[in-house]
C-alpha positions as semicolon CSV with decimal commas, in nm:
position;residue;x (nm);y (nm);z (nm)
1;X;-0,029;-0,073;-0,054
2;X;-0,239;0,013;0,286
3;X;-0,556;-0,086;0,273
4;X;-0,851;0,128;0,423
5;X;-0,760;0,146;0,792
6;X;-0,735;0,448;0,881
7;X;-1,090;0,476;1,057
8;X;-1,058;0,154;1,212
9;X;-0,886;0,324;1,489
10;X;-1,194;0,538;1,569
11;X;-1,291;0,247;1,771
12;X;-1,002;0,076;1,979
13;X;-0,919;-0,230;2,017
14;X;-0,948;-0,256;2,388
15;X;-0,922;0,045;2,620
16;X;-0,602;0,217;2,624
17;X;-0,443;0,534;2,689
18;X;-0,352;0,693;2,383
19;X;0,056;0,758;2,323
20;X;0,170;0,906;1,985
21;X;0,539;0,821;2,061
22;X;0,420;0,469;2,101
23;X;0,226;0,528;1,797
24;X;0,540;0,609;1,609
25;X;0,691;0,310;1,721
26;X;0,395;0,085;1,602
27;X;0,398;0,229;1,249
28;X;0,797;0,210;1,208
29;X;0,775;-0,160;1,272
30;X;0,489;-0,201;1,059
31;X;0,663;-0,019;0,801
32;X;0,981;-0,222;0,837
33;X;0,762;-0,575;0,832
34;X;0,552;-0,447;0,545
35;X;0,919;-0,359;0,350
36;X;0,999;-0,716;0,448
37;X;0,729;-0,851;0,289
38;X;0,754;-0,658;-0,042
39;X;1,105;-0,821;-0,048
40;X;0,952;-1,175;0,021
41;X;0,682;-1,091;-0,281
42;X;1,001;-1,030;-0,514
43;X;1,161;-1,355;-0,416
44;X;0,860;-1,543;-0,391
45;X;0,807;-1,398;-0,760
46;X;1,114;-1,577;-0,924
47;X;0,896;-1,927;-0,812
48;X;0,548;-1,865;-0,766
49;X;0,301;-1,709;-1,058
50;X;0,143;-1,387;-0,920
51;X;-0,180;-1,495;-0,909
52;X;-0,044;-1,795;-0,657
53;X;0,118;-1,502;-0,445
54;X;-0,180;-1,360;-0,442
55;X;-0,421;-1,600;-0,289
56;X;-0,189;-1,664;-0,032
57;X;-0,152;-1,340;0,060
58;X;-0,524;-1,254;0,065
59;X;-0,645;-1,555;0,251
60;X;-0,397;-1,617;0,517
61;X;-0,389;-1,194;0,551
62;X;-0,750;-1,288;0,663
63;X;-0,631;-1,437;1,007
64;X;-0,532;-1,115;1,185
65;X;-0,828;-0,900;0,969
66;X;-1,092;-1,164;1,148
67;X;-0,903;-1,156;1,495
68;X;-0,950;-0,753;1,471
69;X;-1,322;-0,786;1,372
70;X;-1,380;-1,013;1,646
71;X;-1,277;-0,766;1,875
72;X;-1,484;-0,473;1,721
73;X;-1,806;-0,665;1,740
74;X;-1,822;-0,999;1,517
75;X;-1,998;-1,045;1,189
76;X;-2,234;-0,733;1,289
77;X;-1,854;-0,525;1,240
78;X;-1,856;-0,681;0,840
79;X;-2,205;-0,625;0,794
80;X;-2,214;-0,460;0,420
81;X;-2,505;-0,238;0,268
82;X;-2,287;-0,185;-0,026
83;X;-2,194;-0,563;-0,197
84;X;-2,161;-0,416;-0,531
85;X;-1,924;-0,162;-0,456
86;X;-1,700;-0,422;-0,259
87;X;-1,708;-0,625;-0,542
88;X;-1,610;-0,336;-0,794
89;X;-1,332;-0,244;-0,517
90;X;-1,163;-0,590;-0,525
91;X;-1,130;-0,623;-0,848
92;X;-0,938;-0,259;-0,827
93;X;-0,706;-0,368;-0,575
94;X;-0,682;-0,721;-0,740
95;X;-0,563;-0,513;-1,055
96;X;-0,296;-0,314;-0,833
97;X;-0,126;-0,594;-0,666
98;X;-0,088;-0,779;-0,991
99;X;0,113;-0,465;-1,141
100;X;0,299;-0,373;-0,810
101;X;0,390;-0,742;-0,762
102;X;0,521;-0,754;-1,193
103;X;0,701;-0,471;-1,106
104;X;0,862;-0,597;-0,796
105;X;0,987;-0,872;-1,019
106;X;1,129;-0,709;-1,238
107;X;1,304;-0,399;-1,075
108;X;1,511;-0,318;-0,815
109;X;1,264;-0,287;-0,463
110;X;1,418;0,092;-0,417
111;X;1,324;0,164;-0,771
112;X;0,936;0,049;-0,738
113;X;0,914;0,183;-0,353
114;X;1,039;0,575;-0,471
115;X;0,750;0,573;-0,756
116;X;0,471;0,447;-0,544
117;X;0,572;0,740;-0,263
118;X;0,380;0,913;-0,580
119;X;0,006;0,785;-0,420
120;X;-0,085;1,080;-0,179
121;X;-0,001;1,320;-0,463
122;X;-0,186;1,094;-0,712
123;X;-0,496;1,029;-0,485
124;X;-0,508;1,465;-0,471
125;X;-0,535;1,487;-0,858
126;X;-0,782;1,210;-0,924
127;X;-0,974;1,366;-0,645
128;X;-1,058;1,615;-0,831
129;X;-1,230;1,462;-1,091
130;X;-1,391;1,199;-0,876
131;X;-1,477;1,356;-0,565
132;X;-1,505;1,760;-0,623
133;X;-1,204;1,856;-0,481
134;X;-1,024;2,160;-0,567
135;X;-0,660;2,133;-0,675
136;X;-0,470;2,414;-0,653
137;X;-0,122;2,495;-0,841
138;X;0,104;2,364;-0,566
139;X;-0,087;2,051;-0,627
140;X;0,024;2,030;-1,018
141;X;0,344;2,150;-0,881
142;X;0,415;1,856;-0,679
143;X;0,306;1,622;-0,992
144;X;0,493;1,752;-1,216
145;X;0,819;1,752;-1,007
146;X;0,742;1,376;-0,888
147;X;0,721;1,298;-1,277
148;X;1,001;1,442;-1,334
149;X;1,173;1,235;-1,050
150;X;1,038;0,908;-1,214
151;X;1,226;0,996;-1,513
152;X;1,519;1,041;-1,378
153;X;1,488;0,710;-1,217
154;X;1,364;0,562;-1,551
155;X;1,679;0,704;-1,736
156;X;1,570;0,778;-2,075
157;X;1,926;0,662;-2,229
158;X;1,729;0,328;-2,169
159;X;1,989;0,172;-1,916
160;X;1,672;0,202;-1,661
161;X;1,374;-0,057;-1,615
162;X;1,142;0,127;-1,840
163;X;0,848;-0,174;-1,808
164;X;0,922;-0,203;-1,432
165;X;0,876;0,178;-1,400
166;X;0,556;0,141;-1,629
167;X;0,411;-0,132;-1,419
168;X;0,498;0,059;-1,095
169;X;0,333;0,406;-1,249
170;X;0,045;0,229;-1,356
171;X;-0,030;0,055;-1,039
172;X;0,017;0,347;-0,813
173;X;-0,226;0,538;-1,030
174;X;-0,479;0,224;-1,004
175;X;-0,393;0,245;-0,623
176;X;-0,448;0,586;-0,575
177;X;-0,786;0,511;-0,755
178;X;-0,877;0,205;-0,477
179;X;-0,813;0,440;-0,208
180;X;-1,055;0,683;-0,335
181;X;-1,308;0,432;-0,410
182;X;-1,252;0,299;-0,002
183;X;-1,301;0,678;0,142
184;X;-1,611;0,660;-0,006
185;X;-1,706;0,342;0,067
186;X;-1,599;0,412;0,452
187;X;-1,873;0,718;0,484
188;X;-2,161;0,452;0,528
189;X;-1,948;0,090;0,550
190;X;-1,766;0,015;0,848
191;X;-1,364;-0,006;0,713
192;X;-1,289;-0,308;0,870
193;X;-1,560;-0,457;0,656
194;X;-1,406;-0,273;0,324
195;X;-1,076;-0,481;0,426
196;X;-1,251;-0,784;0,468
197;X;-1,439;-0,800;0,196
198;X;-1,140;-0,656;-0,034
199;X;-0,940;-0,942;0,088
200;X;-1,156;-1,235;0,102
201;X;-1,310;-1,150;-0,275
202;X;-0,954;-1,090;-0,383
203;X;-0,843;-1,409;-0,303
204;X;-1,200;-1,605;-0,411
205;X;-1,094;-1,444;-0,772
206;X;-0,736;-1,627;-0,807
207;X;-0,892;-1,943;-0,707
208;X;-1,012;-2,034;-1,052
209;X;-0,669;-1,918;-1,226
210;X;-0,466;-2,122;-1,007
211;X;-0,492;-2,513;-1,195
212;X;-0,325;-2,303;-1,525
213;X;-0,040;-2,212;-1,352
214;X;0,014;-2,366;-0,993
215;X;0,340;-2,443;-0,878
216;X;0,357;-2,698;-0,597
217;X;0,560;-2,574;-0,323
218;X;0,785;-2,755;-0,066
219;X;0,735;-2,757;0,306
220;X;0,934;-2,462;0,346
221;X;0,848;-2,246;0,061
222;X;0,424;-2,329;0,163
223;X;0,549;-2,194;0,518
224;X;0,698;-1,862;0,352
225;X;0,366;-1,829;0,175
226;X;0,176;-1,851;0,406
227;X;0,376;-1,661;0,702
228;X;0,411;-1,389;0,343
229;X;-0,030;-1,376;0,432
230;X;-0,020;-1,344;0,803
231;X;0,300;-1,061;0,786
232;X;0,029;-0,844;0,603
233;X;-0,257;-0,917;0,823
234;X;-0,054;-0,823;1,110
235;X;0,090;-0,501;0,899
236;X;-0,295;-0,428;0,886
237;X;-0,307;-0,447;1,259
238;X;-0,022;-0,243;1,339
239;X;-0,117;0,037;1,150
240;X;-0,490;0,039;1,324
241;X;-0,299;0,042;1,664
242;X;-0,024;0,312;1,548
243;X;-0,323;0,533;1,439
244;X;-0,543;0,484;1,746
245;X;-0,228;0,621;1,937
246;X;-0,094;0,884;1,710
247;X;-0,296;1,093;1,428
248;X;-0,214;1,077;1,065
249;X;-0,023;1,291;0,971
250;X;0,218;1,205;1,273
251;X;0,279;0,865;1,145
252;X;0,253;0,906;0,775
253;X;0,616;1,049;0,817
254;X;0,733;0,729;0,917
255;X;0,621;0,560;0,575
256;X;0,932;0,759;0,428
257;X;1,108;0,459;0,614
258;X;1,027;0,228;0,369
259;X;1,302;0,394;0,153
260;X;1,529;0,314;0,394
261;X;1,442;-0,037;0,401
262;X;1,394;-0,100;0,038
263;X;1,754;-0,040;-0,020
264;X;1,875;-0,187;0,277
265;X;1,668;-0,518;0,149
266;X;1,777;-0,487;-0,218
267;X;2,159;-0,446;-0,125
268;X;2,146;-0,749;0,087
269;X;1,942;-0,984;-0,024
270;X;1,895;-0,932;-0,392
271;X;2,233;-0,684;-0,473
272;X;2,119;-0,407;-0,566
273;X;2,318;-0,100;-0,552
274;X;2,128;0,214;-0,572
275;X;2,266;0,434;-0,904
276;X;2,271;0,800;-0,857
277;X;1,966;0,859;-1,095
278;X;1,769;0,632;-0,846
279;X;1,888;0,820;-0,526
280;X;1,820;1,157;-0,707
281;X;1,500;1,041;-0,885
282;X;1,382;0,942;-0,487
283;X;1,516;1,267;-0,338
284;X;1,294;1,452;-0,569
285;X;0,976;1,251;-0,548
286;X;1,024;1,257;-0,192
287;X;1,018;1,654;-0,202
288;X;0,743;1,656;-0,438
289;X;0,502;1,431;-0,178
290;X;0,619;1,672;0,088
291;X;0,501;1,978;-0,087
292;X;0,162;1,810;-0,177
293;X;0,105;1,679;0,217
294;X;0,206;2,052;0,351
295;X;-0,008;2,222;0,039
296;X;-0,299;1,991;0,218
297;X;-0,260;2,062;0,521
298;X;-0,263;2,418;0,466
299;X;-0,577;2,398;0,243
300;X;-0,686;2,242;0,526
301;X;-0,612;2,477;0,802
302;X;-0,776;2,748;0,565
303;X;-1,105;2,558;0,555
304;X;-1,160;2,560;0,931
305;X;-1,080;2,914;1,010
């Protein structure tokens, strides 16, 4: 669930010499703090509504998002010639992180993290009818094997989580959707404004659903909250420094980590023991995102010869 950050890193931070191997570095810990906090969303979940988990997300996520625009120029960086588009933007991303979140609660995390790894291959279809791309065979190739890698996870006996897989499906299609709808947006806004705005609106939406179905929290559980908000504020920031330092296709390998982590987290904290459907289901969407990122790259390569 990255937000649009990608460009940010056009513009660093502060001057620095550019490492990829320190951008690797950057990303896998983002990626392992960003698996830690899906795993805090699906505990949080058993106690706190989703809209609740929301607005703390959102608003405390604001923290590091305003620390970053500070340092790329203050409110002239959030400046916006777009409003309506923002608008229409967080109401998309408000719509994915209420289905991601259902589905983290009520699936195993290994189980919702293999069918979102569907995005990049998602994001290449619905380009096509959005944005004019082409998409080629290898393309429907790649979908049609990732499907076919969901089901497996699914299991069609009906032993599998068929509404967690639903939810999961539907909000990496909505997803794929947002990050479309942010490319654009980041042609003529700047993308640290697209994050600001997608967060702070996000979060000004939940505040008039929370009296119907607040849940007070202790000391400890409002400190998990909020430290849930600043983890993915500072995931933000990690991934603007990792691709400042390293391109992106260098450290969009690393996001096949979160695999790793999802089943390390749901083993240990939550008990979940990967079946073999799930690890084979994964395998296969995993090959299927592969083919679609090298089928890009070479359409890619073509286009500049």
């Amino acid at each position: 669930m990255t937000m649009a950050v990608a460009t940010l890193a056009a513009k660093p931070l502060q001057d620095e010499e550019r490492d990829p191997r320190k951008g690797v570095l950057l990303m896998a810990l983002g990626v392992a703090l960003f698996s830690m906090l899906n795993a805090t969303v699906k505990w949080q979940s058993e106690i706190f509504p989703i809209n609740q988990i929301i607005f703390f997300r959102n608003t405390f996520a604001l923290v590091p998002v305003f620390l970053m625009a500070r340092a790329m120029g203050g409110m002239r960086a959030l400046a916006s010639r777009r409003p309506g588009e923002q608008v229409f933007l967080s109401l998309v991303w408000t719509g994915v992180l209420f289905l991601i979140f259902s589905a983290y609660h009520i699936m195993p995390l290994a189980d919702a993290t293999a069918i979102l790894f569907m995005q990049p291959i998602a994001v290449t279809l619905l380009s096509a009818p959005l944005a004019g791309d082409r998409v080629g065979w290898r393309e429907w190739t790649a979908v049609l094997i990732g499907i076919g890698g969901v089901l497996l996870m699914v299991n069609p006996t009906g032993q599998g989580s068929t509404l967690g897989a639903g939810l999961a499906f539907a909000g990496m299609i909505l997803s794929s959707f947002s990050m479309i709808m942010q490319r654009r947006l980041s042609k003529s806004e700047p993308s640290i404004a697209i994050v600001t705005y997608t967060l702070g609106v996000s979060a000004v939406l939940m505040v008039p659903t929370l009296p119907y179905s607040w849940v007070a929290p202790t000391g400890p559980q409002l400190a998990g909250l909020v430290a849930m908000g600043l983890a993915s504020g500072a995931f933000q920031y990690l991934t603007v420094r990792a691709l400042y330092h390293a391109n992106a296709s260098t450290v969009s390998t690393v996001s096949y980590t979160k695999m790793f982590w999802a089943i390390v987290i749901g083993f240990l904290v939550f008990g979940d023991v990967p079946t073999v459907p799930v690890v084979v289901g994964t395998l296969v969407i995993m090959a299927s995102t592969a083919l679609a990122y090298r089928s890009g790259k070479s359409a890619r390569a073509a286009a500049t010869r």
